[in-house]
C-alpha positions as CSV (number, residue, x, y, z in Angstrom):
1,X,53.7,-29.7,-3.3
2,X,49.8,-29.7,-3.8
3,X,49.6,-33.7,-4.2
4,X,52.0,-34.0,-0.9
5,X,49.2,-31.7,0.9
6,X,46.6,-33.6,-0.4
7,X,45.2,-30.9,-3.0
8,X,46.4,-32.4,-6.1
9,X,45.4,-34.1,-8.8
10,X,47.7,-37.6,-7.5
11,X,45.5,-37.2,-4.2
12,X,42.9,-38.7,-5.6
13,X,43.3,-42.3,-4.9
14,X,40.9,-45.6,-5.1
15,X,37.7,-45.1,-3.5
16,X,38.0,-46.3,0.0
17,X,35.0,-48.6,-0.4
18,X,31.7,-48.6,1.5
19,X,31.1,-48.8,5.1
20,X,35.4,-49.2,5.7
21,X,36.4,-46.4,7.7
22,X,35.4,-46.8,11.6
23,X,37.3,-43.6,12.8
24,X,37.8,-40.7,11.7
25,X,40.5,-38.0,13.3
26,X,41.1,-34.6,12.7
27,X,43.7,-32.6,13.6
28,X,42.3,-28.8,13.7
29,X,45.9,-26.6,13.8
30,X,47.4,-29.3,10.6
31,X,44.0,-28.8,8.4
32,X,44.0,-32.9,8.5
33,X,41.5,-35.6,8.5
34,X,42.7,-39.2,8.9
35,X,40.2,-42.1,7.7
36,X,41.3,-45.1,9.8
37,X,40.3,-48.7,9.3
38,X,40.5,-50.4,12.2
39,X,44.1,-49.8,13.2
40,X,45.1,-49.1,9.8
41,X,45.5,-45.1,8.1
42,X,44.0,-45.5,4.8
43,X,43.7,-42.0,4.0
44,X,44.4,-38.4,4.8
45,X,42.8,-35.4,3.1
46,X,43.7,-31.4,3.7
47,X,40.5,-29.7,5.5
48,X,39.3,-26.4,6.5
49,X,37.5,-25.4,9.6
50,X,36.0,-22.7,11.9
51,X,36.9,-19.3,11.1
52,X,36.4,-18.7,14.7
53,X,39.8,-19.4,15.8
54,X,41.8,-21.3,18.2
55,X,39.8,-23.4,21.1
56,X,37.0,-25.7,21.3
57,X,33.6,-24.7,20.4
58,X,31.6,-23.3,23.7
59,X,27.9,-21.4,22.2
60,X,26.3,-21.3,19.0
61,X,27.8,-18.9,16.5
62,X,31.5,-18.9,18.0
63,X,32.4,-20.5,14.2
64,X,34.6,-22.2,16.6
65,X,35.3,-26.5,15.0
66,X,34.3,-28.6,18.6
67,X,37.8,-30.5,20.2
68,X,36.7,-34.0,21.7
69,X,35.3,-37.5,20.6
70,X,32.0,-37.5,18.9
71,X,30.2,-40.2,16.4
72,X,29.0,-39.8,12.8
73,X,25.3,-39.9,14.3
74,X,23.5,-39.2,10.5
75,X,24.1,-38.4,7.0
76,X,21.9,-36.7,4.6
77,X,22.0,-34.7,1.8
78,X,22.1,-30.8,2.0
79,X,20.5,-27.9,1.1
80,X,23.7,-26.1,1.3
81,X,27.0,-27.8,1.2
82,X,27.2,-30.9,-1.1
83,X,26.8,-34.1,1.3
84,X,27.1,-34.2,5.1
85,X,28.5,-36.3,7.6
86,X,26.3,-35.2,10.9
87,X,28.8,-35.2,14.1
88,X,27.2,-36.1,17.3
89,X,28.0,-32.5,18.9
90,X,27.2,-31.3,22.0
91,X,28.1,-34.6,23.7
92,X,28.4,-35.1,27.4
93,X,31.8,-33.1,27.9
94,X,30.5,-30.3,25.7
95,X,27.1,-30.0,28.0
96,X,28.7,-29.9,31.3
97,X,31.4,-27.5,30.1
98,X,28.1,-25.1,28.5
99,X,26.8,-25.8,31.9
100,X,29.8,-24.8,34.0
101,X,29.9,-21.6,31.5
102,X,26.3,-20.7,32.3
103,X,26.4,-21.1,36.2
104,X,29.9,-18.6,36.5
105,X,28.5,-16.2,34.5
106,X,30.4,-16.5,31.1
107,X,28.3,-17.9,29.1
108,X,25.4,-14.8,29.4
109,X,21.0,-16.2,29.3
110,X,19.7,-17.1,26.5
111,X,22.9,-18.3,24.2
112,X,22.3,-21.7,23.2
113,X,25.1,-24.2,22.6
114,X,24.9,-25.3,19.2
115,X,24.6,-28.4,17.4
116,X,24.5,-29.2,13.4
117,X,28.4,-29.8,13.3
118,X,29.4,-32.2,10.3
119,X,31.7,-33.2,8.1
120,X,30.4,-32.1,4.7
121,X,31.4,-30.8,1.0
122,X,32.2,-27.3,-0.8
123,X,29.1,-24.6,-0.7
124,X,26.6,-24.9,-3.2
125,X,27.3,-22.6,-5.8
126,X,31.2,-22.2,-5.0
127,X,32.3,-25.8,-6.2
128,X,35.6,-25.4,-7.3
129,X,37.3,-22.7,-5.6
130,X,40.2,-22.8,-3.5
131,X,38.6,-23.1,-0.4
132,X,40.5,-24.9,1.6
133,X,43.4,-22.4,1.7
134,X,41.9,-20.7,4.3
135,X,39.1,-21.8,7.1
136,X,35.8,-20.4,6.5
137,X,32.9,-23.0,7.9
138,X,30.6,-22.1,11.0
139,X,32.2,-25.0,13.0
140,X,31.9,-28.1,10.3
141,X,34.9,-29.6,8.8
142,X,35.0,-28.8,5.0
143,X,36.3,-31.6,2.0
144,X,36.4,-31.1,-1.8
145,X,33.2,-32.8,-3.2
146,X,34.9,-35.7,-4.8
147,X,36.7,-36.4,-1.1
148,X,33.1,-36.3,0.5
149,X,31.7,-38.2,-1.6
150,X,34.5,-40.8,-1.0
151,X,34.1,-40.7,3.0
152,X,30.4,-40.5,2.6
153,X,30.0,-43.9,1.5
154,X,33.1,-44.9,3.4
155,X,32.2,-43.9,7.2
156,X,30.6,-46.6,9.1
157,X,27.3,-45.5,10.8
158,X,28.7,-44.3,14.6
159,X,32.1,-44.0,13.4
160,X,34.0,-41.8,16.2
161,X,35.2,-38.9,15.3
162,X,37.7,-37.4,17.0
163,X,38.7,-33.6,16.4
164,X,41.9,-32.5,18.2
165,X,43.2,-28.6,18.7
């Protein structure tokens, strides 16, 4: 059922209250995000992701959702999606790897590896639609507005963040 998956109307709990939630894990393959107080799950919403496929995120524009563990380093307002949670990619793991990439030859001159990676809301404009039946972001891990708005004010400043295949 939709409210089993998260996407119903009985998915929409309490607020999680501010500053609670000190990890964050998200499991690319299930579409999950996990909000964890301290050793306790308090909630789980149904996400999309990269369109870019399977793997971790290696160069700019691969619309590939980075694996590893990263921090919520910022959050701001946006331009484009409603809310977003700013996720502290590339970190160390993520440089040497681009690195390693560049030296064999993979990885050709001049592509850069990336960065704005968040957790944010629906597009602007598109509020409303289905859109997490299907992965569509550039990399970012994608909420209904309501849900962002609820982890927004929930995630602890450095929160890690840990996004799994």
């Amino acid at each position: 059922s939709l409210a089993a998956e998260g996407r119903g109307p009985s998915a929409r709990r309490a607020s999680l209250g501010a500053n609670t939630i000190d990890r964050i894990e998200i499991y690319k393959e299930n579409h999950r995000l996990e909000a964890w107080s301290g050793e306790r799950l308090v909630k789980t919403y149904t996400v999309a992701v990269g369109f870019g496929g399977a793997g971790a995120k290696r160069v700019e524009g691969d619309r590939r959702t980075p694996e590893g563990t990263y921090r919520v380093d910022d959050r701001h307002p946006s331009t484009t999606f409603h809310r977003f949670l700013h996720v502290s990619y590339p970190n160390a793991r993520d440089r040497e790897a681009f690195r390693r990439g560049q030296v064999s030859g993979e990885i050709a001159p001049g592509v850069r590896i990336g960065g704005a990676i968040g957790i944010h809301g629906e597009k602007r404009g598109y509020a409303g639609l289905p859109h997490k039946w299907f992965d569509w972001t550039a990399g970012c891990i994608a909420l209904d507005n309501d849900e962002i708005e609820e982890l927004y004010e929930a995630a602890r400043a450095n929160a890690v963040v840990v996004i799994h295949p």
